[in-house]
Every structure is written in C-alpha cells, then in structure tokens.
C-alpha positions as CSV (number, residue, x, y, z in Angstrom):
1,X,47.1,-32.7,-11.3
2,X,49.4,-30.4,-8.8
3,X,49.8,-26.9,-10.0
4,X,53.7,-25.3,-9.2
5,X,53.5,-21.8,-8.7
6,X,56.4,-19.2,-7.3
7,X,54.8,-16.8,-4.8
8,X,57.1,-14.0,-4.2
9,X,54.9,-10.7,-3.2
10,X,53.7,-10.2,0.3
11,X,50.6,-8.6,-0.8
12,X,48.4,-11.7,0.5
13,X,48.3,-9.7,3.8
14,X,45.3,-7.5,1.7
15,X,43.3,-10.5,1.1
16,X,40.0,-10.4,3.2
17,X,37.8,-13.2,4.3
18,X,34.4,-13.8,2.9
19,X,32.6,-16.7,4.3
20,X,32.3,-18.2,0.9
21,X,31.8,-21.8,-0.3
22,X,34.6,-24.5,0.1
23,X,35.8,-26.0,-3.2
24,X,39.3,-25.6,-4.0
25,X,40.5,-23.3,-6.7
26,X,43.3,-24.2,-8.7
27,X,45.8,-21.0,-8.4
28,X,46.1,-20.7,-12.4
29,X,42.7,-20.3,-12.6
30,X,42.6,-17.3,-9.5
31,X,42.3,-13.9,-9.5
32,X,43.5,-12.4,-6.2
33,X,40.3,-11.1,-4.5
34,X,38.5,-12.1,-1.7
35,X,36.8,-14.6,-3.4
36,X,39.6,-17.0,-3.0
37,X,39.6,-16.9,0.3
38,X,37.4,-20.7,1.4
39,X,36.5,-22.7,4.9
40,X,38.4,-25.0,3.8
41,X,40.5,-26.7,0.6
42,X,42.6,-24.2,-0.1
43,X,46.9,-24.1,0.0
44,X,49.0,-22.8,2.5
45,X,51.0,-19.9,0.7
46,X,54.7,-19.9,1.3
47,X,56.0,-16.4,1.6
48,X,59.1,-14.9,1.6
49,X,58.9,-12.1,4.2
50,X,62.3,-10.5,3.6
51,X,66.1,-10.3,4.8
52,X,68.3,-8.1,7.6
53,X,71.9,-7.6,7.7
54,X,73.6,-8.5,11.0
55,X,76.7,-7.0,12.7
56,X,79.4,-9.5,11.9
57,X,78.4,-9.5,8.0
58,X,75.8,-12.2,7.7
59,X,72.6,-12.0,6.5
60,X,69.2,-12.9,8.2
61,X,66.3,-15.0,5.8
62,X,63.4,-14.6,6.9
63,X,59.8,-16.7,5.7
64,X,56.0,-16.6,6.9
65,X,53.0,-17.8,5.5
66,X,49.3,-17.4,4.2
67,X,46.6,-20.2,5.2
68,X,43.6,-19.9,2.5
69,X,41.3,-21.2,4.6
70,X,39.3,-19.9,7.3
71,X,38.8,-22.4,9.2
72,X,41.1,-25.7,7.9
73,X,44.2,-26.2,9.9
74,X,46.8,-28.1,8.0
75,X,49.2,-30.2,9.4
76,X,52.4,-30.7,6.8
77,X,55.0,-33.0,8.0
78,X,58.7,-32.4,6.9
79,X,59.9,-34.4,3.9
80,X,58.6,-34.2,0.0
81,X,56.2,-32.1,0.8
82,X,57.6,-29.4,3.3
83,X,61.1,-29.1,2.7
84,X,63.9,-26.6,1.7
85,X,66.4,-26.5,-0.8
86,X,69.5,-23.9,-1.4
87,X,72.1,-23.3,-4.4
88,X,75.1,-22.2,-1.6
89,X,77.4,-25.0,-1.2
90,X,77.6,-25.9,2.3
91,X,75.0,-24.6,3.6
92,X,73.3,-26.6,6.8
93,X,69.5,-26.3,6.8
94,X,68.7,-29.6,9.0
95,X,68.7,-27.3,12.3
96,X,65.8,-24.7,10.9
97,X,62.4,-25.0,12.4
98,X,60.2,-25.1,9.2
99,X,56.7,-24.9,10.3
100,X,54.6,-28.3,10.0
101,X,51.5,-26.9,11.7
102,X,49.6,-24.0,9.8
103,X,46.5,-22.8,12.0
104,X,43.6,-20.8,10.2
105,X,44.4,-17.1,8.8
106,X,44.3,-14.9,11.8
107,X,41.2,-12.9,11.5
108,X,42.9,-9.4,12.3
109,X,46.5,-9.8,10.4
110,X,45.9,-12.7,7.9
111,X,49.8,-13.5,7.6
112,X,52.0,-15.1,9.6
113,X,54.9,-13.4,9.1
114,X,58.3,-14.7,9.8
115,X,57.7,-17.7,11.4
116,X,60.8,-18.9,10.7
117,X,64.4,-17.1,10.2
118,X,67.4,-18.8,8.2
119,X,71.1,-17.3,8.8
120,X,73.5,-16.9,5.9
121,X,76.4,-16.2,5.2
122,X,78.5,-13.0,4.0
123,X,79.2,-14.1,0.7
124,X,75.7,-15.8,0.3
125,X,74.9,-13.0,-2.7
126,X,72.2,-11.8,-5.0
127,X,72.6,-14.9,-7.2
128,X,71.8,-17.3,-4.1
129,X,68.4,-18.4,-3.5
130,X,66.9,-20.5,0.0
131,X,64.0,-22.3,-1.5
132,X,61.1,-23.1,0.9
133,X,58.4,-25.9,-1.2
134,X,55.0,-26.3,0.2
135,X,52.8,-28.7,-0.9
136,X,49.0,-29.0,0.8
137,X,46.1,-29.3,-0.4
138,X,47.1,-31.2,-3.4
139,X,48.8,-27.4,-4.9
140,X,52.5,-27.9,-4.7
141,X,54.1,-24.3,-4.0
142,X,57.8,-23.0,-3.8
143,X,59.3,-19.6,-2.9
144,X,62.9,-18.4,-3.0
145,X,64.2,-16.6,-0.4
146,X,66.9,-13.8,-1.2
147,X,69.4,-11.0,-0.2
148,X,68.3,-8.6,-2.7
149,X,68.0,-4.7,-1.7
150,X,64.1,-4.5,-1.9
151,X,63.7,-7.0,0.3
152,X,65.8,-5.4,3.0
153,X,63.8,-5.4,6.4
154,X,64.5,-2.6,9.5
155,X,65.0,-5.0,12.1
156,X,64.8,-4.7,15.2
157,X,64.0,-1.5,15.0
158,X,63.0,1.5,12.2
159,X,63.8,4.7,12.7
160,X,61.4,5.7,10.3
161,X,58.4,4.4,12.4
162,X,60.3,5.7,15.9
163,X,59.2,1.7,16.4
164,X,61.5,-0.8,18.0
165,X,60.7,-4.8,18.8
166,X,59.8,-6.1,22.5
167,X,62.5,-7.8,24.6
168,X,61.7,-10.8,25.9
169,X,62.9,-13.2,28.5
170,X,62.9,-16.5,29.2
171,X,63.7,-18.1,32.3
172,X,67.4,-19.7,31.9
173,X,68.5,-18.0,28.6
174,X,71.7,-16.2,28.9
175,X,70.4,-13.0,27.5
176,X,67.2,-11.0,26.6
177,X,66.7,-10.9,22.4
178,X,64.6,-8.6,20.3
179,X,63.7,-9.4,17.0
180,X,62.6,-11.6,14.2
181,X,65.7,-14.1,14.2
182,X,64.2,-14.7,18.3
183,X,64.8,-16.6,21.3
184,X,64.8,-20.2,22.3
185,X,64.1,-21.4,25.4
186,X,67.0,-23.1,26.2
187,X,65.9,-26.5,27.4
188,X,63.7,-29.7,26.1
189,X,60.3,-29.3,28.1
190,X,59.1,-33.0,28.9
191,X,55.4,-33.4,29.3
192,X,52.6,-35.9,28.5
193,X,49.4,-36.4,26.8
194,X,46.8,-34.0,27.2
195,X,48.9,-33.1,30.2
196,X,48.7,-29.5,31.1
197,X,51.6,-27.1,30.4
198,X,52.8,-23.7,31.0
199,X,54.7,-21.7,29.2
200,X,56.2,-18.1,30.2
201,X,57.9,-15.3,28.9
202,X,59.0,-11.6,30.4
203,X,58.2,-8.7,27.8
204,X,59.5,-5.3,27.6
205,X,58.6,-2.4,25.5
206,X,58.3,1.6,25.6
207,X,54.0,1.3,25.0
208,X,52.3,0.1,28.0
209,X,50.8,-2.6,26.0
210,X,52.3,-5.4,23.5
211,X,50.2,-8.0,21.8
212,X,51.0,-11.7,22.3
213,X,50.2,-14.7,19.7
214,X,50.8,-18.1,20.8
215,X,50.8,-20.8,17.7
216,X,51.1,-24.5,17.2
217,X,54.3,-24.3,15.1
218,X,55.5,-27.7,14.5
219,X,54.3,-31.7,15.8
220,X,51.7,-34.5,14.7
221,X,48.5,-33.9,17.4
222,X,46.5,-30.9,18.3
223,X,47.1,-28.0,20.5
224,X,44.8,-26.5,23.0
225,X,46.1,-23.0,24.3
226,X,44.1,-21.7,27.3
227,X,45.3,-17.9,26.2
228,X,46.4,-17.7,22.5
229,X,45.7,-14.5,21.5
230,X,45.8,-11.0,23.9
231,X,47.2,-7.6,25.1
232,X,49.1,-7.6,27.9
233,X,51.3,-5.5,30.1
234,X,54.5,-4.3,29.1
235,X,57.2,-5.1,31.8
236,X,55.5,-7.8,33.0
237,X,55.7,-11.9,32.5
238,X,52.8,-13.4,30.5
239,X,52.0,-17.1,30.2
240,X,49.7,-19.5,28.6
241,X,48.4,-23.1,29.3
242,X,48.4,-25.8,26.9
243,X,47.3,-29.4,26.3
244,X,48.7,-31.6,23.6
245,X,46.5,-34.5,22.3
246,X,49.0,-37.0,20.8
247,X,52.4,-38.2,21.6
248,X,55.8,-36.8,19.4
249,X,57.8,-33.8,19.1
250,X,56.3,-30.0,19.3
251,X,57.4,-26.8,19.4
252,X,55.2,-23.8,20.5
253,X,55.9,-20.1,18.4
254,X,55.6,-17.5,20.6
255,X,54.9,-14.1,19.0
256,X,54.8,-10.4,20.3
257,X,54.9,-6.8,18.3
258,X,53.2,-3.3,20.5
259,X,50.1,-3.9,18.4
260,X,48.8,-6.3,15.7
261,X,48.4,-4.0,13.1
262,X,51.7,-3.0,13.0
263,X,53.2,-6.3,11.4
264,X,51.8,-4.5,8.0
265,X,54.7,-2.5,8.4
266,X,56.6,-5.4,8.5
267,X,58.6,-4.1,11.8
268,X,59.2,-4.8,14.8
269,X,58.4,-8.0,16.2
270,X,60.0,-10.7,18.3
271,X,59.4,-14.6,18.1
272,X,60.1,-17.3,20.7
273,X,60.6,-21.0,20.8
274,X,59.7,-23.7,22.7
275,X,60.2,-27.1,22.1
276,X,58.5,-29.8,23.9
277,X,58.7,-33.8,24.2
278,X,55.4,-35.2,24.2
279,X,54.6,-38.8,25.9
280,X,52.1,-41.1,26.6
C-alpha cells in the first residue's frame, strides 16, 4: 500500500550517502539518517525550495527535489503520478516544466534545487498553496508550495553573502537573465536519434570561475552528456554534447552558481532551458 506524506523542510540537503543495501523503506517507518539513503528503491522527494517577490508585485514559486537513490534514475511521466494542483482560481499551470526525469543525488550537493519556478500572482496570498504530487517508487508524495515570510528567498542576489547569480546568454534570446526563474532558449531544437547535439550558453560572473550542471530534465529515453558536470571560465561560452536514445519531446536544465557548495545557502543560481524534438 502507497504511503502519502507532506515534505515541507529542505533539510534533505544534510542527508549523506552510505553505500547501503537496496530495499525500499516505507517513509513512516524512517528515521532521517543516512541509512535511508539506498542504490536503488527509494522515492524521489518533492521539495518546496522557497518564494521571491518580483518588481511589478508577483511572486516567484520555486520547487527542487531529492532522489533517494544513488544510483536509480527515475523517469516519471506527467499525469496521475507527476502532476500539480492549486487552490487560486484561475491559475494556468499547463505551461510549467515539471521535471519527468530525476537523475541520481548529485554526490557533492545532494539536492536539486529549483528545478522548476512557478509565477503567481499579487494577490496569490498566505492562504494559497501550489501543490506539486510525486509518486515513484510505489510512495505517493505531495508538497505545497507557498508565499509565506520564512520561505522568502534573496534572489538574484544577497547582500548578506556579497553573492550575486551568473548571467547567462543564449544565442537569440532578447536579453541576458540571472536567476532562479531562468532563461529559455528561444527556439524548438530539432534533432534525431542518438544524433549528436550541442548545446551552448555565455556565462558571466565577478569570480573567475562558475560551476555548470547539465541535467536530463524532462522526455521518455536516455541522455548522454559528453560534459555534465565542471568549472569553467567566467566570461566565456561553455557547451556540452549530447545523444538522446529514443524518439519524443526533451528538454535539457542547464544549471550554473560560482561554486557548488554555495546552493546550501540557497542563493544565487541561474537555470536555463532547452527544449528539443527528438526523431527517428
């Protein structure tokens, strides 16, 4: 039988891997150590990351996510089991890229944090909720995202810190972009079958280095990155090669902070998107 749980802390970030056997554990029956952390069998944890105001009064939703597994890659497609749901009348959700693809937990950072941003608006209020269900793994999660004060995030930049997001360009967008909410690359990149594909970005930042992450974000097949993972230099363009192994529709999350283990500070990163036709 499924187990429903709200997951509404970030402090999954903490979680370390051990190595150890990998038979699920029903989360009722957890404690949050280590130990929970399998190969393979476990959920994908829905998280919600946090919120930032924007200038012209809306409100920025932002959602990441926790695979429990250390080496399972889960593919959940949209519908009954990956889906959102909100309480403000009105609101269109149809056009937000909710993840399908969730690779391993990262090694060094353990969290993918927001993956995915949601924009509300100015009267969308403490009362209202954004509900993100997950269900893999046979555990069906939820978690409700909300403008509440201590979930407020500095974005895209915190004074506190003296830490501000990288710019980044893509060829053909009207404008550079900084930040969680991020940029899409402004066309539909056609490709085939296990045909190789590039993908580039321009990054700017104050350090003289920024990390880059490149993740399967959403489609049915596999994703082969030549590069997924690196430092590079700041001011320059940076690019990565891919293969995709089955027909459908993909999109690639591009993300990049000045170094990994900042996003425990949950600022300043920036995510882009790229969304690709796949054919035989």
């Amino acid at each position: 039988m499924s187990r429903r749980l709200v997951i509404c802390a970030p402090f999954f970030a903490l979680l370390l891997s051990t190595g150890a056997l990998a038979q699920q554990i029903e989360l009722s029956n957890q404690i949050w150590s280590a130990e929970i952390i399998r190969t393979k069998g476990q959920p994908v944890i829905p998280l919600f990351d946090g919120w930032f105001p924007n200038e012209d009064g809306s409100s920025t939703i932002c959602f990441g996510f926790f695979n429990m597994n250390s080496q399972e890659a889960l593919n959940v497609p949209l519908g009954e089991s990956n889906y959102l749901e909100t309480d403000y009348p009105g609101l269109d959700l149809s056009g937000v890229m909710l993840p399908t693809h969730f690779d391993p937990l990262p090694p060094r950072y353990r969290h993918v944090f927001c993956a995915f941003s949601i924009n509300v608006p100015a009267d969308f209020d403490s009362g209202n909720r954004i509900t993100w269900y997950l269900n893999s793994n046979r555990q069906e999660l939820k978690v409700p995202g909300k403008v509440i004060a201590p979930y407020v995030l500095d974005e895209p930049s915190s004074n506190g810190r003296g830490d501000v997001a990288p710019l980044v360009t893509l060829e053909g967008a009207p404008k550079a972009i900084r930040g969680r909410a991020g940029i899409q690359y402004p066309q539909l990149i056609q490709a085939k079958v296990n045909e190789p594909i590039t993908l580039s970005a321009h990054i700017e930042h104050a350090d003289i280095e920024v990390w880059v992450g490149w993740s399967h974000h959403s489609g049915p097949g596999s994703v082969e990155f030549s590069n997924k993972e690196y430092m590079t230099e700041s001011g320059s363009s940076t690019s990565t090669q891919l293969q995709i192994s089955e027909a459908g529709e993909y999109v690639i999350r591009m993300q990049t902070i000045d170094d990994v283990a900042a996003f425990e500070f949950y600022c300043c990163h920036t995510n882009a998107y790229f969304s690709i036709q796949v054919d035989d």
